[in-house]
C-alpha positions as CSV (number, residue, x, y, z in Angstrom):
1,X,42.6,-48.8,12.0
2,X,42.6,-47.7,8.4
3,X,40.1,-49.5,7.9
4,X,38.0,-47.6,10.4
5,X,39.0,-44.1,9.2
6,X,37.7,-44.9,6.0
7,X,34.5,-45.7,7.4
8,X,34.2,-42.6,9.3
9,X,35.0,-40.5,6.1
10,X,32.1,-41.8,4.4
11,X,29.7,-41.4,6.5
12,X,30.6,-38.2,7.2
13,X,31.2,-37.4,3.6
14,X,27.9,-36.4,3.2
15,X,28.3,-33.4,5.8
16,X,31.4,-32.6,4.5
17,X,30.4,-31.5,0.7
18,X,27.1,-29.7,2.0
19,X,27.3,-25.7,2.8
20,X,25.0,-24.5,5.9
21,X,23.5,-20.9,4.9
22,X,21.6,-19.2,8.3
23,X,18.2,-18.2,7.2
24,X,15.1,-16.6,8.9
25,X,11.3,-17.7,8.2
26,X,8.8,-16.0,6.7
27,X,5.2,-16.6,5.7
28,X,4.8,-18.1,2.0
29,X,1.3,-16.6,2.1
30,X,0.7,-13.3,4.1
31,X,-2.1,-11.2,2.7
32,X,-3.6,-7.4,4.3
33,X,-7.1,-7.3,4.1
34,X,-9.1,-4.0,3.4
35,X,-12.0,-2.7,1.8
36,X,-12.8,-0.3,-0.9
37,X,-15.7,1.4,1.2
38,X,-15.8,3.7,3.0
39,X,-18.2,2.9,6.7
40,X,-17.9,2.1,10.5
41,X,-17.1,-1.5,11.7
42,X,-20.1,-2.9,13.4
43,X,-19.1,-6.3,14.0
44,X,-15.1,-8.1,14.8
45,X,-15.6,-11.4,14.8
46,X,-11.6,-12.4,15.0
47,X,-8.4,-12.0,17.4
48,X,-4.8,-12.2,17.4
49,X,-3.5,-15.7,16.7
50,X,-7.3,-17.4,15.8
51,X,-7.0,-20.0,12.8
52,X,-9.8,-19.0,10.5
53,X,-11.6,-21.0,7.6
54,X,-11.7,-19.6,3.9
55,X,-15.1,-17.5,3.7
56,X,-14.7,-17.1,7.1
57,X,-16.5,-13.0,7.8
58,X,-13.9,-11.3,10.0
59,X,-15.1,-7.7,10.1
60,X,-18.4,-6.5,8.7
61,X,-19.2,-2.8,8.3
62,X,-22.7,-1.4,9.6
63,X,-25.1,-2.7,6.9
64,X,-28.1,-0.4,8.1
65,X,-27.6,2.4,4.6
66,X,-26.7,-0.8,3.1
67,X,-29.5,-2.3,3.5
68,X,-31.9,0.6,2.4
69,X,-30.1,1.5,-0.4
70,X,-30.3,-2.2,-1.4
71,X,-34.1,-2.4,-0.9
72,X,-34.3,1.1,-2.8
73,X,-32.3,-0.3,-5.9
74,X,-34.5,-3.6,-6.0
75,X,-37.8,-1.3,-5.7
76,X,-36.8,0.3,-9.0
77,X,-35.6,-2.9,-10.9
78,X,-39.0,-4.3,-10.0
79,X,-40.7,-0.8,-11.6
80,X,-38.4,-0.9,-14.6
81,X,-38.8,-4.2,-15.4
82,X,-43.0,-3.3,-15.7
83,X,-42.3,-0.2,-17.4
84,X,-39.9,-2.4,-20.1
85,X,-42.9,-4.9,-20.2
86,X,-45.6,-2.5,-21.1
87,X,-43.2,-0.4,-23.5
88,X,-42.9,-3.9,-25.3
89,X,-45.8,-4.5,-25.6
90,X,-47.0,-1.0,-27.0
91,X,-44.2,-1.2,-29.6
92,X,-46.1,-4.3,-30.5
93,X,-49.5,-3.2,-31.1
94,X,-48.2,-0.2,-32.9
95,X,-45.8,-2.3,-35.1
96,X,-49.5,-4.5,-36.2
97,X,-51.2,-1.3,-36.5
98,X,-48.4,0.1,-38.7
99,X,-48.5,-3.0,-40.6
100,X,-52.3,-2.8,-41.1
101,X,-51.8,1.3,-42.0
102,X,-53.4,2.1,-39.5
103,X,-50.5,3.9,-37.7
104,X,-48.1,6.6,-39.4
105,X,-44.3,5.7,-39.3
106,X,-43.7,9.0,-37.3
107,X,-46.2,7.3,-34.5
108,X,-44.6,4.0,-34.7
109,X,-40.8,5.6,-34.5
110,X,-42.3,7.2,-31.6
111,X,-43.2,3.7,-29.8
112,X,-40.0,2.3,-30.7
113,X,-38.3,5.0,-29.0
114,X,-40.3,4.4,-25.6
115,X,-39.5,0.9,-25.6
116,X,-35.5,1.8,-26.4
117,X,-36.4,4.4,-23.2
118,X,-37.6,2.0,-21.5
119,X,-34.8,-1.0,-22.1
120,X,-32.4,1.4,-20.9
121,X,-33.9,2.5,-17.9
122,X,-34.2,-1.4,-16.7
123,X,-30.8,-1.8,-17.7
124,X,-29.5,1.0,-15.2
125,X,-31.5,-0.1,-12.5
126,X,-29.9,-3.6,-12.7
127,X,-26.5,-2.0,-12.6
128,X,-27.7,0.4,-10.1
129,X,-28.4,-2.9,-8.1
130,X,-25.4,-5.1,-8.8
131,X,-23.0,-1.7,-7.4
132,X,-25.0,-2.2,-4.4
133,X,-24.8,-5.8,-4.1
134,X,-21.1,-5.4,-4.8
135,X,-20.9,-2.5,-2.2
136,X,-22.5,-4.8,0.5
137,X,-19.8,-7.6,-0.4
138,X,-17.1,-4.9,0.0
139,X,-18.6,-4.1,3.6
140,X,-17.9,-7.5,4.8
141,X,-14.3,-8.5,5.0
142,X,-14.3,-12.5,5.1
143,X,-11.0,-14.8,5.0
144,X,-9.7,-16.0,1.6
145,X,-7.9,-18.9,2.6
146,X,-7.4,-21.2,5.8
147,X,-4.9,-19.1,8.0
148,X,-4.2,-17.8,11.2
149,X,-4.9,-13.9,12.3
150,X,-1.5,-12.0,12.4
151,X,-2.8,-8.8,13.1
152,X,-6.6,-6.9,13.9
153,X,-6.3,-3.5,13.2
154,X,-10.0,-2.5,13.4
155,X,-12.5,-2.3,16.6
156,X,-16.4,-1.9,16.6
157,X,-17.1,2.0,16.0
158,X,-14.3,2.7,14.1
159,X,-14.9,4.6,11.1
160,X,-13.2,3.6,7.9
161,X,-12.1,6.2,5.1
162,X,-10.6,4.5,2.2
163,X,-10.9,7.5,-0.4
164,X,-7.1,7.9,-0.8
165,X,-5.8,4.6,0.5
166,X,-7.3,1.4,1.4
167,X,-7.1,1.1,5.1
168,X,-5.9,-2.9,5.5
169,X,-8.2,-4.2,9.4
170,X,-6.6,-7.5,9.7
171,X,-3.5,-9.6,8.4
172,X,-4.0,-13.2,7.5
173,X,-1.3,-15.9,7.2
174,X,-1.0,-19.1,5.8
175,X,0.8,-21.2,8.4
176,X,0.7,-24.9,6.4
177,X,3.4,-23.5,3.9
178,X,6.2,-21.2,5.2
179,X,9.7,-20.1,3.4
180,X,13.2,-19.9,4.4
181,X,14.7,-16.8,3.2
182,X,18.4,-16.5,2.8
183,X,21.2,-14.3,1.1
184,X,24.1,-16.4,-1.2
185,X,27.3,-15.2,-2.8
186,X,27.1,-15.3,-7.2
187,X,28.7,-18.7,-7.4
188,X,26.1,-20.6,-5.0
189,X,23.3,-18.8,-6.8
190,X,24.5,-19.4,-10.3
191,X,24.9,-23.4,-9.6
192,X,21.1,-23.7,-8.1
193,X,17.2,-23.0,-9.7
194,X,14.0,-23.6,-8.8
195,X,12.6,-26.7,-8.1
196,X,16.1,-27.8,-6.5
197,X,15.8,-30.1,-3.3
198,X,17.7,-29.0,0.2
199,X,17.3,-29.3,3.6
200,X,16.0,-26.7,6.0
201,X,17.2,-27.0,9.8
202,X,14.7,-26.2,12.2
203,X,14.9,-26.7,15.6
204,X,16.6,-29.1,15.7
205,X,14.8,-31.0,12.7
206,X,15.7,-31.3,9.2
207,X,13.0,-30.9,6.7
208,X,12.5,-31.1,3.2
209,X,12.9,-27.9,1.2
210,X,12.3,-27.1,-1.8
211,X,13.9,-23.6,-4.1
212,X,11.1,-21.4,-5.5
213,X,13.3,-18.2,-6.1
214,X,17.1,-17.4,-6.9
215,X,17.2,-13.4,-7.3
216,X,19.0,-12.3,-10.1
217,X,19.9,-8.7,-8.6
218,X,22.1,-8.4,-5.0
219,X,20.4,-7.3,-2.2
220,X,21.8,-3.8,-1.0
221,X,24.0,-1.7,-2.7
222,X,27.2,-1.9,-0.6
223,X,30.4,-1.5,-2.6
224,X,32.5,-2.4,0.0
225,X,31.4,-5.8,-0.3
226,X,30.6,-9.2,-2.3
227,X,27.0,-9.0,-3.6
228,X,24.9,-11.6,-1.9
229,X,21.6,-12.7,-3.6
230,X,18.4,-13.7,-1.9
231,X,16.9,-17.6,-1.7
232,X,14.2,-18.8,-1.3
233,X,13.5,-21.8,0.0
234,X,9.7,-23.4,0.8
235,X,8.9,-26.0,3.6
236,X,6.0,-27.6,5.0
237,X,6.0,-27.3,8.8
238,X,5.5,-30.3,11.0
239,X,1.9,-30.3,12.3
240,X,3.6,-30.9,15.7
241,X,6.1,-27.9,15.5
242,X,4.4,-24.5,14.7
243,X,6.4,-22.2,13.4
244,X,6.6,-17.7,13.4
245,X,8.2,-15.6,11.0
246,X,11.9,-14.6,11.8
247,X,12.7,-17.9,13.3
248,X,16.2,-18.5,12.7
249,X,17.2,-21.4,10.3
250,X,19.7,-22.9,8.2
251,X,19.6,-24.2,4.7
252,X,21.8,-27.1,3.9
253,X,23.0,-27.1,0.5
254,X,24.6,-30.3,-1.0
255,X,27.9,-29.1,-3.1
């Protein structure tokens, strides 16, 4: 009989020096995207709860004053680039003319200044052009990672004002990583780090965890009780078990 009792207490002993701390999920990676435009959506190409690919486009503003403005700016890039070209080549005939004294310096200052005139001008149309490249990347909103659609916040017609605040038109999740976020007394958090291995209960399952943040400041700022820091713990959901946010877990640390 003792001998049985002795058996039982180590297989349970295992249970016995681990603390269970109830947690709730959250996304690892949870990102609001926006633009820095101003426009009307034209085009939602996403809904609620659709898994997306990186580059994905999810919303795309109406690219008609896009598009002009981007055909105007190439126009004069194309006539600055001649201008440049033919104010090169002045400066050099007047440079072998000056050479040969057959120019004054005041004339060939002059020629140098054209091409300097005309450098520049070629210079701001090719930035003229890259804003407006860089404005027609801002007027589509595609996905940067693999995820799942949280939220869709935009609807074709809409108009978009972003002059104060950038509106955010869609949340995006990553749902192949998730966290377990929990609060623990001083003493727990003193005795773990990052990196530390524990378990996660989930539904029933327990999964392999891993601590990527101990706070170092309590979470409220009630006196009338002990100061309880957050955890963080991250996990790798079972392709078979898909998992929301504010799912109620527990973290099993070993003691």
């Amino acid at each position: 009989m003792l001998r049985v009792l002795l058996c039982c207490g180590l297989l349970f002993s295992g249970n016995l020096l681990a603390k269970d701390i109830p947690a709730l999920l959250d996304w690892q990676q949870r990102m609001e995207l926006g633009t820095l435009i101003d426009g009307m959506v034209s085009k939602v190409n996403v809904m609620v709860g659709e898994e997306v690919t990186r580059g994905s486009l999810l919303i795309e503003f109406d690219q008609r004053e896009i598009q002009a403005r981007l055909a105007f700016a190439e126009s004069r890039v194309a006539a600055a680039k001649l201008q440049k070209d033919e104010a090169r080549r002045e400066l050099d005939r007047s440079l072998e003319l000056y050479d040969r004294t057959l120019l004054s310096n005041h004339e060939r200052i002059m020629a140098e200044i054209d091409a300097a005139r005309a450098d520049a001008a070629a210079r701001q149309a090719d930035a003229e052009l890259a804003s407006v490249r860089m404005e027609r990347e801002y007027s589509r909103i595609k996905a940067p990672f693999d995820g799942t659609v949280l939220q869709v916040m935009a609807q074709p017609g809409q108009i978009v004002v972003n002059r104060l605040k950038s509106v955010p038109l869609v949340i995006l999740a990553d749902p192949s990583q998730m966290k377990a976020v929990a609060r623990i007394d001083a003493g727990t958090a003193a005795a773990l780090g990052v990196g530390d291995k524990v378990k996660v209960g989930v539904r029933g399952e327990w999964l392999e965890g891993e601590i990527i943040a101990v706070g170092l400041e309590p979470s409220g700022n009630d006196a009338s009780r002990a100061a309880e820091y957050p955890l963080e713990v991250l996990i790798t959901p079972l392709e078979s078990m898909p998992l929301r946010a504010g799912e109620q877990v527990m973290v099993r640390i070993d003691e």
